[in-house]
C-alpha positions as CSV (number, residue, x, y, z in Angstrom):
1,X,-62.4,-83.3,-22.7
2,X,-58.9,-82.4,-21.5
3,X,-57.5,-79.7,-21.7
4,X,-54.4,-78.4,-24.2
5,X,-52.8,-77.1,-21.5
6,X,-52.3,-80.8,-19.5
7,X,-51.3,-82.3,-23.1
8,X,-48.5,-80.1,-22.4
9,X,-47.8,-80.8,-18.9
10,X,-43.5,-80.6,-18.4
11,X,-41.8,-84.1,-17.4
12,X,-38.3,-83.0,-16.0
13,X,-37.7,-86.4,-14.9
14,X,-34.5,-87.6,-16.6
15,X,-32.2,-90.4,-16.0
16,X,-29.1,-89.1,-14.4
17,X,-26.8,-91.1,-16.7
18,X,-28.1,-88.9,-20.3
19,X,-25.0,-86.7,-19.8
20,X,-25.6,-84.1,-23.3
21,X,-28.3,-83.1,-25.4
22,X,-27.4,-82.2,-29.1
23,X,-30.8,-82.2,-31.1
24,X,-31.5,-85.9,-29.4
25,X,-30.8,-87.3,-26.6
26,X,-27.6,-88.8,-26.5
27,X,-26.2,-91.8,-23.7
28,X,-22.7,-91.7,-21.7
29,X,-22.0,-94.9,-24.1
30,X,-22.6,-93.1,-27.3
31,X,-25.8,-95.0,-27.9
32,X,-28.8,-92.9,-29.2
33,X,-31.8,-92.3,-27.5
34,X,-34.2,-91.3,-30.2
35,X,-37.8,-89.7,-29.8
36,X,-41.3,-90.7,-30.8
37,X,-41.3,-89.6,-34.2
38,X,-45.3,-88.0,-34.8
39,X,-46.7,-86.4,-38.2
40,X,-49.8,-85.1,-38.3
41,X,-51.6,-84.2,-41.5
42,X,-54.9,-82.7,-41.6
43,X,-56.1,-82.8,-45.4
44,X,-56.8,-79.1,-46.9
45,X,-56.0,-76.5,-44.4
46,X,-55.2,-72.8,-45.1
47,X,-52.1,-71.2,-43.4
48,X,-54.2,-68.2,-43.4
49,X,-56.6,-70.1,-41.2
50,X,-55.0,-71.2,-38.2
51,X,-54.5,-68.9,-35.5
52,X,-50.9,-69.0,-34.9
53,X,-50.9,-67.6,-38.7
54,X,-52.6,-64.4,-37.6
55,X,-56.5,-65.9,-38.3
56,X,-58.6,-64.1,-35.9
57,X,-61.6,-66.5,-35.3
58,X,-60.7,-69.2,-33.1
59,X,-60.5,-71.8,-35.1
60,X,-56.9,-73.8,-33.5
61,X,-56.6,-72.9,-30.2
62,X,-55.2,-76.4,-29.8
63,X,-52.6,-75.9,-32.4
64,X,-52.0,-72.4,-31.3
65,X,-50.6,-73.5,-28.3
66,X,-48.9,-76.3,-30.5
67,X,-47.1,-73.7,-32.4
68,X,-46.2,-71.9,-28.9
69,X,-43.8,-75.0,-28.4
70,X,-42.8,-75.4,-31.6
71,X,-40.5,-73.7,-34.4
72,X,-43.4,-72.3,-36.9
73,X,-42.7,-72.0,-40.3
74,X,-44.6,-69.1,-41.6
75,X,-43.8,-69.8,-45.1
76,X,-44.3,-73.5,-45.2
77,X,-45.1,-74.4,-49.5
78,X,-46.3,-77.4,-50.6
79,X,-45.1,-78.9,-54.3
80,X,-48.6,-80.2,-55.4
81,X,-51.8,-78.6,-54.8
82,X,-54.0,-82.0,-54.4
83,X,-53.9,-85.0,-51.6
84,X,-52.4,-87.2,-53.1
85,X,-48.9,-85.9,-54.8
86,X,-48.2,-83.6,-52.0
87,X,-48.8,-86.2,-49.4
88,X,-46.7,-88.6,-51.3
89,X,-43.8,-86.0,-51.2
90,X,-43.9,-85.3,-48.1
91,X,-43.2,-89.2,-47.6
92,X,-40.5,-89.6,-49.9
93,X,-38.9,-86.1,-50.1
94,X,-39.5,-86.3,-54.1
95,X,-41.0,-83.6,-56.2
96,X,-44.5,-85.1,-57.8
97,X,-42.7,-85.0,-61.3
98,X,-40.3,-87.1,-59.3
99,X,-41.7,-89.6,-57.5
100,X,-44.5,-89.8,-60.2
101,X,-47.8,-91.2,-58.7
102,X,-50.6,-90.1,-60.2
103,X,-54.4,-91.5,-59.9
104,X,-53.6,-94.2,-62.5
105,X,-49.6,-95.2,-61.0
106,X,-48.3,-95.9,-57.4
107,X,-45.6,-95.4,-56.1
108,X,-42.6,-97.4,-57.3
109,X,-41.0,-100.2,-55.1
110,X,-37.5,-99.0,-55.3
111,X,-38.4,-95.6,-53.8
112,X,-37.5,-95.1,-50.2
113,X,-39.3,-93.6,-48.0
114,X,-39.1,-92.1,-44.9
115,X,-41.2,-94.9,-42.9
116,X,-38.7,-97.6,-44.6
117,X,-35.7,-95.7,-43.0
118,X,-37.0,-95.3,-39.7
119,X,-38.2,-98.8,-40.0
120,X,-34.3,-99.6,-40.8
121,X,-32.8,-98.2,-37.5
122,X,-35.3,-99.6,-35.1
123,X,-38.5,-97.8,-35.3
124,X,-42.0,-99.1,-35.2
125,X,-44.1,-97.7,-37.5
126,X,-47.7,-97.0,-37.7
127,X,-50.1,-95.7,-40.2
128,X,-53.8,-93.9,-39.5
129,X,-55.3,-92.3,-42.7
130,X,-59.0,-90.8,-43.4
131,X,-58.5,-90.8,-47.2
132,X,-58.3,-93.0,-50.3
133,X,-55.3,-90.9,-51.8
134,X,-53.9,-91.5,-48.8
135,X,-54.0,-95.5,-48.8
136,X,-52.1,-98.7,-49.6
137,X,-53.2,-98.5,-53.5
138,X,-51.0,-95.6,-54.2
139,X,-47.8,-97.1,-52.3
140,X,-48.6,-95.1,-48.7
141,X,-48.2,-98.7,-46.7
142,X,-44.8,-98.9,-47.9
143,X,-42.2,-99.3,-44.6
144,X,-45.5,-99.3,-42.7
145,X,-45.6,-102.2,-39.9
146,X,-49.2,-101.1,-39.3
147,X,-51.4,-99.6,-41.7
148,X,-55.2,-98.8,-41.2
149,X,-57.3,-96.8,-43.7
150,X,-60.8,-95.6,-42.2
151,X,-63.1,-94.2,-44.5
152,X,-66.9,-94.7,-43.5
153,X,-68.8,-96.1,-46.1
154,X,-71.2,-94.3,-48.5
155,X,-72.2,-90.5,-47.3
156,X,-73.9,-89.5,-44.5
157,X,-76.5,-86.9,-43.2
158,X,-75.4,-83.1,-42.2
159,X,-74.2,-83.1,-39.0
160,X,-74.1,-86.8,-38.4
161,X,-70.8,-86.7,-36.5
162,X,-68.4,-84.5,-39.1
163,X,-69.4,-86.2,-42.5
164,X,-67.9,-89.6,-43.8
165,X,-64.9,-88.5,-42.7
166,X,-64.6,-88.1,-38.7
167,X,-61.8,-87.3,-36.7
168,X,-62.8,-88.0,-33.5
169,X,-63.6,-91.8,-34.9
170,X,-59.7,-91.9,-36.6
171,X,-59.0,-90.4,-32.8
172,X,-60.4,-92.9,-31.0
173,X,-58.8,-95.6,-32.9
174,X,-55.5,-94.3,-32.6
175,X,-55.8,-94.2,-28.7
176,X,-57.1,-97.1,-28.5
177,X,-54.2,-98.6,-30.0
178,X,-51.5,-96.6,-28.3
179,X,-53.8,-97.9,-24.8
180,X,-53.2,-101.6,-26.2
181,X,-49.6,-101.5,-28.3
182,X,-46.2,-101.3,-27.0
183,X,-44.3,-98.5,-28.6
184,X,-40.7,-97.9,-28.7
185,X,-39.4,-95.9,-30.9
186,X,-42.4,-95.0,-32.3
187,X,-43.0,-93.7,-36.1
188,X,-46.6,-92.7,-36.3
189,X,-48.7,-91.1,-38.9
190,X,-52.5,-89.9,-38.5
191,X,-54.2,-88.1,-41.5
192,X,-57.4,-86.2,-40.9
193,X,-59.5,-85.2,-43.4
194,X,-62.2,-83.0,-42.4
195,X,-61.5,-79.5,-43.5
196,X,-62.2,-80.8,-47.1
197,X,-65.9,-80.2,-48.8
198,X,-68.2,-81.4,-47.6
199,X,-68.0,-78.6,-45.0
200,X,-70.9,-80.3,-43.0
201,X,-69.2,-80.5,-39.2
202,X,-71.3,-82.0,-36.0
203,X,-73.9,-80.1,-35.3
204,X,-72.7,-78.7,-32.3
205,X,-70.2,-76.9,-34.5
206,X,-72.2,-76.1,-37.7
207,X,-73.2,-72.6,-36.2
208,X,-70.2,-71.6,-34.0
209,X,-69.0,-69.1,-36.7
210,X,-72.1,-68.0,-38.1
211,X,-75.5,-68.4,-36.1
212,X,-77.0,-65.8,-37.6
213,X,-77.1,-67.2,-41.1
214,X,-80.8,-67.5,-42.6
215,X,-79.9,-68.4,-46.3
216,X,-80.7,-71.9,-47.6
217,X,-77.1,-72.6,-48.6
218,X,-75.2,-75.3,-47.4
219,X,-71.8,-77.0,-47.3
220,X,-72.3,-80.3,-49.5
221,X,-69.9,-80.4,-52.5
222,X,-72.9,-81.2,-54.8
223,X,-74.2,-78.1,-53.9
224,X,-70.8,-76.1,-54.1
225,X,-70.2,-77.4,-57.1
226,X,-71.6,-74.9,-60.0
227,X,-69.7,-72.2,-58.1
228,X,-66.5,-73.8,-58.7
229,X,-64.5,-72.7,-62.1
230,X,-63.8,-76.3,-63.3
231,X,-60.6,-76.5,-64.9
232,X,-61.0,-72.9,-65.7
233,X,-64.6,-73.3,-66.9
234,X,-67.1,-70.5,-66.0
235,X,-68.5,-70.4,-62.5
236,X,-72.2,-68.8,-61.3
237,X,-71.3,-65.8,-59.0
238,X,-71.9,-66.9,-55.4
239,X,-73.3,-64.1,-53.5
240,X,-71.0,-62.7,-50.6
241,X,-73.3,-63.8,-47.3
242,X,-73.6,-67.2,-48.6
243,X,-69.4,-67.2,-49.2
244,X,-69.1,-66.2,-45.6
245,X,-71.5,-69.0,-44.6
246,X,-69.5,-71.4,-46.4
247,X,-65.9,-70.2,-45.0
248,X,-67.8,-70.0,-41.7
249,X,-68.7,-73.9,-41.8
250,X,-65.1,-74.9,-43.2
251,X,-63.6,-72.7,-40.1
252,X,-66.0,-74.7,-37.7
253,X,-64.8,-77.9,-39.8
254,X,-61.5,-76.9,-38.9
255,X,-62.2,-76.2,-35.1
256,X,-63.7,-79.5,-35.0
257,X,-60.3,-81.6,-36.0
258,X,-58.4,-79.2,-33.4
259,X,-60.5,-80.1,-30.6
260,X,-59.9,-84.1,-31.6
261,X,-56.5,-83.0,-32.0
262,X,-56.2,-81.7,-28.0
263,X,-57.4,-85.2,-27.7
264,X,-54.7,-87.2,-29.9
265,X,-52.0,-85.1,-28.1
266,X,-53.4,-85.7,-24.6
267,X,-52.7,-89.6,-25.3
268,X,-49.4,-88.9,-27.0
269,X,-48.5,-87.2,-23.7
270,X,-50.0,-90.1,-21.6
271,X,-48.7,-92.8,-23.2
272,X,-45.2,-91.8,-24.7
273,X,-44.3,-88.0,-23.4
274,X,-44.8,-84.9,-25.2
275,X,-41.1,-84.3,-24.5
276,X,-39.9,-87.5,-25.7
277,X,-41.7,-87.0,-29.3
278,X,-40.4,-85.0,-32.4
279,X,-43.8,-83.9,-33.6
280,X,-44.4,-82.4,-37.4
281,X,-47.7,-80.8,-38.0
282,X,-48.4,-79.7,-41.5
283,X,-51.6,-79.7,-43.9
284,X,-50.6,-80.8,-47.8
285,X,-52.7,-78.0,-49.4
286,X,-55.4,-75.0,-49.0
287,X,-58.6,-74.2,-50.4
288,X,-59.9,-71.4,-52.6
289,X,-63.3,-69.2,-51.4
290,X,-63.3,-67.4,-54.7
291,X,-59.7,-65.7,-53.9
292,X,-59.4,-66.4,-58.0
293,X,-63.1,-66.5,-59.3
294,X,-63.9,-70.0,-57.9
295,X,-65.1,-72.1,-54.5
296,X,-62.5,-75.0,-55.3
297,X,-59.1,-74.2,-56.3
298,X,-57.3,-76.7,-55.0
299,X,-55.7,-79.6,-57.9
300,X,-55.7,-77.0,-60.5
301,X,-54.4,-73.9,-59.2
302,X,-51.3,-72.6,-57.9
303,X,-52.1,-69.6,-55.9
304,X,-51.5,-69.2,-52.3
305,X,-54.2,-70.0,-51.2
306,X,-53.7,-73.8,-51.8
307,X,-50.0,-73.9,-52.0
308,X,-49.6,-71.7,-48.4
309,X,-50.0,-74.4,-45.7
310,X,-49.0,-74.6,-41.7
311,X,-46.1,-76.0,-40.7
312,X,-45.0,-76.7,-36.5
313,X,-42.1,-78.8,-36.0
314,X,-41.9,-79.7,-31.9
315,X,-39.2,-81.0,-31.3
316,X,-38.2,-83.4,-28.0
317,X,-38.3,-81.1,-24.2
318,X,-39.4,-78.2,-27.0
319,X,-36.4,-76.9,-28.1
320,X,-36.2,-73.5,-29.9
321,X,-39.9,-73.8,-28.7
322,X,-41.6,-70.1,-30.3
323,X,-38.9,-69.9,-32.7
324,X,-40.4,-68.7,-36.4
325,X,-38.8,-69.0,-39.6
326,X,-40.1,-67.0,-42.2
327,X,-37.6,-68.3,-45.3
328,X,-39.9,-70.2,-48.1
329,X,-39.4,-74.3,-47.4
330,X,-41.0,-76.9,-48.8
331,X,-42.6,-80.5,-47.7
332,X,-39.7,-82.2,-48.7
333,X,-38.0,-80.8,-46.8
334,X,-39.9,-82.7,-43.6
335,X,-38.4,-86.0,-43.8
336,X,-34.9,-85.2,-43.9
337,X,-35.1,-82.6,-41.0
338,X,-36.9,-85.3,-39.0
339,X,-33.9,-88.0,-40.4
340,X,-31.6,-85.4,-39.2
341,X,-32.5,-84.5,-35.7
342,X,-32.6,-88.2,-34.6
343,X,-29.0,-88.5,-36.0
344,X,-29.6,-90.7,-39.3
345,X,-28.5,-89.8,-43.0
346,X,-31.4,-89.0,-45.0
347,X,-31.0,-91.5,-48.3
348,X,-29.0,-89.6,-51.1
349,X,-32.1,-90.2,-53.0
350,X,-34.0,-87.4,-51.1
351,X,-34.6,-83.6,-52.9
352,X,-35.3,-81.9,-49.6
353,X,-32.8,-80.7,-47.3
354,X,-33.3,-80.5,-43.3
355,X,-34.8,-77.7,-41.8
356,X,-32.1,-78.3,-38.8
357,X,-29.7,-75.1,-39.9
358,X,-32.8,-72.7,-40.3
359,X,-33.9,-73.8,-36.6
360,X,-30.6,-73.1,-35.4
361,X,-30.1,-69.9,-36.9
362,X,-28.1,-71.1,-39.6
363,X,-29.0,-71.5,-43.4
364,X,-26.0,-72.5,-45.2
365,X,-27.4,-76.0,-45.9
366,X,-30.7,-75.3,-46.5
367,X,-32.5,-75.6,-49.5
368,X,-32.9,-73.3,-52.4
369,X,-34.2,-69.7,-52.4
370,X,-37.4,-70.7,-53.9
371,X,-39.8,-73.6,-53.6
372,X,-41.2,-75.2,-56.8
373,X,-44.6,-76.6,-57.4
374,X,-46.4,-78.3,-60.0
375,X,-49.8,-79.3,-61.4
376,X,-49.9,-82.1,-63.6
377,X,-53.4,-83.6,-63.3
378,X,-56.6,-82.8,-66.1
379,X,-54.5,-82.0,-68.9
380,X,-53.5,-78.9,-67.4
381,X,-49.8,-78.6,-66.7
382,X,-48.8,-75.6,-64.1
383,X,-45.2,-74.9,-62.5
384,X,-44.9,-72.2,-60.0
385,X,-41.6,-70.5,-58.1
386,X,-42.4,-68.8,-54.7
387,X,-39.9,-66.8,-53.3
388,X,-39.6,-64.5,-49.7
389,X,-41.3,-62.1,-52.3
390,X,-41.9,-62.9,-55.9
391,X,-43.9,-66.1,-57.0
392,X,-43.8,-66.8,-61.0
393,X,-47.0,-69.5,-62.5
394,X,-46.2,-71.1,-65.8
395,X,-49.3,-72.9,-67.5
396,X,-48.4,-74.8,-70.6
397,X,-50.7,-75.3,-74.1
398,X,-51.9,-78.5,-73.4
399,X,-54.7,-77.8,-76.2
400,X,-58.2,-78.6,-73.9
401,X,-58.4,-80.2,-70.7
402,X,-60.4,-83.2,-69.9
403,X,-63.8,-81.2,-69.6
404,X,-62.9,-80.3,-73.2
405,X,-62.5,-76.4,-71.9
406,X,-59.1,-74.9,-73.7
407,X,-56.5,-74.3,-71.4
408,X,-55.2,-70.6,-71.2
409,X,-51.4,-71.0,-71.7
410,X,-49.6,-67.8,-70.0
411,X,-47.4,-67.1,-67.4
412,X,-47.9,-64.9,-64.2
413,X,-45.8,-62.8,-62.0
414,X,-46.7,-61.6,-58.7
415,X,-45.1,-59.6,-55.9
416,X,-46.2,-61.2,-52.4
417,X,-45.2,-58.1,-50.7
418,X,-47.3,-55.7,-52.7
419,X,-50.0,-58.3,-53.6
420,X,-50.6,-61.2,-50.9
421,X,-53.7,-62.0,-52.8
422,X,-52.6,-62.5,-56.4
423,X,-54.3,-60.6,-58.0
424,X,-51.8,-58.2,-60.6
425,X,-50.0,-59.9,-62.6
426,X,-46.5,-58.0,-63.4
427,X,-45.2,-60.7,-65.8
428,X,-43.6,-58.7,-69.2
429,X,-41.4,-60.6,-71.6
430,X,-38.7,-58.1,-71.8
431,X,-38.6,-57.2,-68.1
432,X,-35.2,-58.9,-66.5
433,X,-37.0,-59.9,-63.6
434,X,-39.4,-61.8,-65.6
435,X,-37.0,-63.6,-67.5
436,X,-34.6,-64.7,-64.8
437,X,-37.8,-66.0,-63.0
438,X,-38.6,-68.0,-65.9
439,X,-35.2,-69.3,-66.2
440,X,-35.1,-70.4,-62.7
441,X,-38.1,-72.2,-62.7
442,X,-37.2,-73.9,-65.7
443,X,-33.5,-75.0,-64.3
444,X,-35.8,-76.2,-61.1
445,X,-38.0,-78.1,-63.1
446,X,-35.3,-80.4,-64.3
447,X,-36.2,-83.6,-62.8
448,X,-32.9,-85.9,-62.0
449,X,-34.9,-88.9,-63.5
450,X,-38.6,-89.5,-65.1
451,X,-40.7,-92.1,-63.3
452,X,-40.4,-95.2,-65.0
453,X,-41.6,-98.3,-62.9
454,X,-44.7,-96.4,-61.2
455,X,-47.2,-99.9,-61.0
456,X,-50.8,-99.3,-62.1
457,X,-52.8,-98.3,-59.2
458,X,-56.0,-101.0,-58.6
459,X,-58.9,-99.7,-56.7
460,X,-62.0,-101.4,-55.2
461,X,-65.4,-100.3,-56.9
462,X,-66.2,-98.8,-53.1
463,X,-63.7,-96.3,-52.8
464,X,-64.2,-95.1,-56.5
465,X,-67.8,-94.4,-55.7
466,X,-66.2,-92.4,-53.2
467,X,-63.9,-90.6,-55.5
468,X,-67.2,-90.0,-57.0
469,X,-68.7,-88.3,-54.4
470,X,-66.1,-85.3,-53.8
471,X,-65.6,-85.3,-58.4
472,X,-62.6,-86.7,-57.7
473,X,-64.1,-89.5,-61.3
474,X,-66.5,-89.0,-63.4
């Protein structure tokens, strides 16, 4: 396998006639020369998990060294706690209340998204998903030239090759087409799903965290499941060695996808240049391991730990390479800092706001002071406000939620400084911080229009039984 190291071999050849650099490459005739444009997406990955974020197993030595040519965002948020909303955001810049696709609506053909722009000034654009939130049904293929969903069929054994989802397969493809296609610009999109349950990684990873495990517990969702708090339902305790077993096998999970990912930058670098790409790497949510009572948090929960997710953006020859930026942003705010750097006006259309004046040191145009999220999925309605320090959770009386358990209406206020892991709520009615919070959040939560031409989303009878699978349907 090579190594990370010669993925980020220096090219310092240049044509003599590029005369200035400001954020792109820029001719002696005023023509742009504009970068590979690469985001990477790897489904259900915890800030607090990756190495660059201060996780001390060695779970992303790839994207440590990533990060070490990047500008990290420490406080990267994403506005959905699920695949689907949060991915969709990211790809139109639109808050899911917004851009409104749900399981049962798409998204709507006069929304513009950030492969249709690059599309429009020249790029070629290229789509490589592992999920079926991820795919045509729900509107991803839209400003796509190329658009290939790989999901195996059916389910497979443990450690048969990293579960039905396999990055080093969805690698492999995307080499081989960078080997055989001619690229330039390039737009290019790969989504790996691994880090989500099942946590059943190849077997030459399944012990690499925890070979000395001798319980009978393992990583398959249907066995997870009765130690998840469904929709705020009950959950059996899960003893504490068998939780480190699991987090143990979604760390090796994770270190699995970052050694495909050495190999998926190692081609980048062959076939287009590390320094000629823009690359964004981000995750669109987290996962709980009973941080809040339950093994599965994540589409129900606001808390950290699913909202908190990495963020690198490496931009062309690494500039402001090691840079951090610790201010709270949001995934919308991805396409317009990419739309930005190359020199092109984001559409007037988009919520987010580019990342370009944090990177620089500046943050007169950047976004808000907070980043709102929302749950809407269930029956159970959830808003959340996170701040550099205080986060506010709203959940609304929505009566019961679809597994007929009442929803516990209330609102939540926690200091990240004091309490990283959520756990004391300091919400009081009559305390001014509480109610300027709540204000805030509600003044946020005003969308600028409600989805109205969202087309019914049609699935195939395969990829529901794979929705099945992970309890995605009933």
């Amino acid at each position: 396998m090579p190594t990370i190291e010669a993925a980020f071999r220096l090219r310092v050849a240049f044509p003599l006639f590029v005369c200035s650099f400001v954020g792109i490459a820029l001719a002696c005739n005023d023509s742009p020369v504009r970068p590979h444009v690469v985001l990477i997406s790897v489904d259900t990955l915890r800030a607090d998990h990756v190495g660059a974020w201060g996780y001390e197993r060695a779970t992303t030595p790839t994207l440590d060294t990533l990060a070490s040519r990047s500008v990290r965002f420490s406080n990267a948020i994403s506005h959905a706690s699920w695949t689907l909303p949060s991915h969709m955001s990211v790809m139109t810049s639109l808050r899911p209340s917004v851009h409104g696709v749900s399981t049962q609506r798409s998204l709507a053909p006069e929304a513009i998204t950030l492969a249709e722009t690059l599309k429009g000034v020249g790029y070629r654009t290229a789509a490589f998903v592992s999920w079926v939130y991820v795919g045509k049904s729900f509107g991803f293929g839209q400003g796509f030239d190329s658009f290939r969903t790989l999901i195996r069929p059916g389910r497979v054994e443990m450690g048969a090759g990293g579960g039905a989802h396999s990055a080093r397969q969805i690698v492999d493809v995307v080499v081989d087409w960078l080997d055989h296609d001619p690229v330039d610009p390039l737009f290019l999109f790969v989504h790996l799903f691994d880090p989500h349950s099942d946590y059943d990684p190849p077997r030459e990873y399944s012990e690499m965290f925890d070979p000395d495990y001798a319980g009978s517990l393992d990583g398959r969702f249907d066995t997870l499941t009765k130690f998840n708090r469904y929709l705020d339902a009950p959950a059996q305790d899960l003893p504490r060695r068998d939780l480190e077993h699991i987090e143990a096998l979604y760390d090796a999970e994770i270190r699995y996808v970052d050694d495909q990912l050495a190999r998926l930058l190692q081609a980048l670098d062959e076939q287009l240049g590390l320094d000629n790409c823009l690359i964004v790497f981000t995750s669109d949510h987290g996962e709980e391991f009973m941080d809040h009572g339950s093994m599965e948090g994540h589409g129900w929960s606001l808390y950290e730990e699913v909202l908190h997710v990495p963020l690198l953006v490496k931009l062309p020859n690494a500039e402001w390479a090691g840079s951090v930026v610790t201010n709270p942003v949001g995934l919308i705010d991805i396409a317009p800092t990419i739309l930005n750097w190359i020199g092109v006006d984001p559409p007037a259309a988009f919520e987010g706001t580019s990342l370009a004046g944090l990177i620089e040191g500046r943050d007169e145009t950047h976004t808000p002071q907070y980043v709102l999220s929302e749950n809407d999925r269930w029956n159970i309605k959830r808003r959340s406000i996170r701040g550099s320090r205080y986060k506010l959770i709203i959940t609304e009386d929505t009566g019961v939620n679809t597994a007929g358990v009442p929803v516990r209406a209330g609102i939540e206020l926690f200091d990240l400084r004091e309490d990283a892991g959520e756990q004391h709520n300091l919400y009081e009615p009559e305390d001014p911080r509480s109610q300027a919070l709540v204000s805030l959040l509600e003044k946020m939560s005003a969308s600028p229009a409600s989805p109205s031409n969202n087309p019914e989303v049609e699935i195939s009878p395969e990829q529901t039984e794979l929705l099945r699978s992970l309890g995605y349907v009933e």
